[in-house]
C-alpha positions as CSV (number, residue, x, y, z in Angstrom):
1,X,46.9,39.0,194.7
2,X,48.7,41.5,196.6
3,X,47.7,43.1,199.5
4,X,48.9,46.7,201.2
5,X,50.9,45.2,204.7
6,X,50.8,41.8,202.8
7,X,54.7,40.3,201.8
8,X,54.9,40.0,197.7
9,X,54.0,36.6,196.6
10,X,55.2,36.0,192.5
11,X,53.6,33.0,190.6
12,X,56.2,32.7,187.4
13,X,58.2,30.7,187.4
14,X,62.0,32.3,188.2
15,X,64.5,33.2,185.3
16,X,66.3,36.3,184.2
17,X,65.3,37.8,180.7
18,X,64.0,41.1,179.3
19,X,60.3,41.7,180.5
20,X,56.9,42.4,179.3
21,X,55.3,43.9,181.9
22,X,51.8,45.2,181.1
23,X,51.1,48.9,181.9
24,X,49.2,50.5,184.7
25,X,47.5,54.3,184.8
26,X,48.7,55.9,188.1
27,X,47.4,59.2,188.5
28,X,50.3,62.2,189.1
29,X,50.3,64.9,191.5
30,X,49.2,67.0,188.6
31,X,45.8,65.5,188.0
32,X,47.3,64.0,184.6
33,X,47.7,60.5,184.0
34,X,50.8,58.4,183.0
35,X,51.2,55.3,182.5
36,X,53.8,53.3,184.6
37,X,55.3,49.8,183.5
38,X,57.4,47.3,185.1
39,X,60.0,48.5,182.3
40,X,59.5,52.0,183.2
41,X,60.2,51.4,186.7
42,X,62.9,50.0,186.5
43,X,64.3,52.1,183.7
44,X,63.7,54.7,186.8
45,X,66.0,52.8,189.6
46,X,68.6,52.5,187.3
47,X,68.7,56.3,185.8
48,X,68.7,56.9,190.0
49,X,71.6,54.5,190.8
50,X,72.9,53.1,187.4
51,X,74.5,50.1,189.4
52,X,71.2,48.2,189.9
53,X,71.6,47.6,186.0
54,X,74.1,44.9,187.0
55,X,72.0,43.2,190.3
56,X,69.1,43.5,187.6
57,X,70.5,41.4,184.8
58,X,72.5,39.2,187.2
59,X,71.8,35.1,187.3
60,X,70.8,35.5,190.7
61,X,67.6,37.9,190.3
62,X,64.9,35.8,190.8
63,X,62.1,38.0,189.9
64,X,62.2,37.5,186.3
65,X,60.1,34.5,184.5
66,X,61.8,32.4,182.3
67,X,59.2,34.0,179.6
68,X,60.9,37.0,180.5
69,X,58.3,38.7,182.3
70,X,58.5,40.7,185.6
71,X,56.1,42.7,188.0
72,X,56.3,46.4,189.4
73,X,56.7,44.4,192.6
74,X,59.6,41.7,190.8
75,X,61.4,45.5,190.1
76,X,60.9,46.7,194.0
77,X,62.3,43.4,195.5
78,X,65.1,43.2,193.5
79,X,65.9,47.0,194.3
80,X,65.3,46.5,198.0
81,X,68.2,44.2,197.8
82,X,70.3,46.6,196.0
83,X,69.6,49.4,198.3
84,X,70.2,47.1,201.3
85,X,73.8,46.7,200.4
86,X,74.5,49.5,198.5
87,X,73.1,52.2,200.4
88,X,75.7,53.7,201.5
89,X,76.9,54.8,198.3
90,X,74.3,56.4,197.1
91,X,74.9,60.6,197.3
92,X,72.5,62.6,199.9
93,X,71.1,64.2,196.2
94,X,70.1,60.7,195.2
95,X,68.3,59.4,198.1
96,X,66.3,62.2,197.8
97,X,65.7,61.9,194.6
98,X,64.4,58.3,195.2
99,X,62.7,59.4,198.0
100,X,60.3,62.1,196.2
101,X,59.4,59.8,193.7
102,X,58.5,57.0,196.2
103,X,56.2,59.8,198.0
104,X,54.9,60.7,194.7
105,X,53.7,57.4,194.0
106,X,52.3,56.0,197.3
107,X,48.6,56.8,198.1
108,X,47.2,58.2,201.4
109,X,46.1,55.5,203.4
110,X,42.5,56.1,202.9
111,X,42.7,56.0,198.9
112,X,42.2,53.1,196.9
113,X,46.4,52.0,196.3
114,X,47.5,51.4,193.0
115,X,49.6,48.2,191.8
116,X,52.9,50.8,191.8
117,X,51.8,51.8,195.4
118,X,51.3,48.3,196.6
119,X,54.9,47.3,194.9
120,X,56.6,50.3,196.2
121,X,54.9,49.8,200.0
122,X,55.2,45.9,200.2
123,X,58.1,45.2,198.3
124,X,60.3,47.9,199.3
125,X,59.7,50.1,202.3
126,X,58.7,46.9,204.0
127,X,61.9,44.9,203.1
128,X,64.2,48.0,204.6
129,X,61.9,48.2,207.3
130,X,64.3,46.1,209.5
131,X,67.4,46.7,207.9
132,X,70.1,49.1,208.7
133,X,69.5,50.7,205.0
134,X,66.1,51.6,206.7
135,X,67.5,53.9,209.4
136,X,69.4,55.9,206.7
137,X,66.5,55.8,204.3
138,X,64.2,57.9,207.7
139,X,65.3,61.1,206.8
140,X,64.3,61.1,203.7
141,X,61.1,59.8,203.8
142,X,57.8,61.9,202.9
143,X,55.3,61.6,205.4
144,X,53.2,59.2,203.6
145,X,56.4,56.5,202.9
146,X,57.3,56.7,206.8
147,X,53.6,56.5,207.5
148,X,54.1,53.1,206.0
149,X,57.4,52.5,206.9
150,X,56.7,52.5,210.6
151,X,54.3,50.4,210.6
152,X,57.0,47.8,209.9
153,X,60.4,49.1,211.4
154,X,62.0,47.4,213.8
155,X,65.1,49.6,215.2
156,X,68.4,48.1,216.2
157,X,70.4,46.3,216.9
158,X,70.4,44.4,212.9
């Protein structure tokens, strides 16, 4: 189980593949309802920074079973990695962009979270918490993603 503030813990085994996540409901800011996938997720990272396709389907991602299966939190750890060392490519317009839809999908603090919340939140605001990438992720942070963020970051030195 994962908690908010806990570190993601995966029990499949390790192997790269194409995945079969199972779906969540995550309610929108506009009171609708859509449904939000491993898949989808990461169909989002990449359309934001089409690089992570590679990282994604390299050997060396361990957050995908060898049935092929991955998590919403699998996704956000293997972008946090991404993001850590390729931060600095990624255009002002596109960190926003990432930004707004991380603020869009994590709760307030008070609300029950949501499995794309906790991923988003444990797996990757907390691993940039204490990372360079973190500093330049600040400005773009909504105020419930820094709330978070805080609570973890450690400033320099790296």
């Amino acid at each position: 189980m994962f908690f908010r503030g806990g570190r993601c813990h995966f029990n499949t085994p390790f192997r790269k593949n194409v995945g079969v996540p199972q779906a969540q409901e995550v309610p929108s800011r506009s009171r609708k309802s859509l449904t939000v996938n491993a898949n989808d997720l990461l169909d989002r990272f990449v359309e934001l920074a089409p690089e992570f396709r590679s990282n994604w389907d390299s050997d060396e991602n361990c957050f995908i079973g060898d049935d092929g299966h991955f998590t919403l939190h699998g996704v956000c750890a293997e972008f946090s990695h991404f993001f850590r060392d390729n931060h600095e490519e990624l255009s002002a317009a596109t960190m926003t962009e990432l930004f707004e839809f991380i603020e869009s999908n994590v709760v307030e603090p008070n609300a029950p979270e949501t499995n794309l919340d906790n991923a988003l939140c444990t797996c990757f605001l907390e691993n940039i918490s204490s990372e360079r990438c973190g500093e330049t992720a600040k400005p773009f942070m909504g105020r419930k993603a820094r709330e978070f963020f805080d609570q973890w970051h450690t400033g320099p030195p790296y």
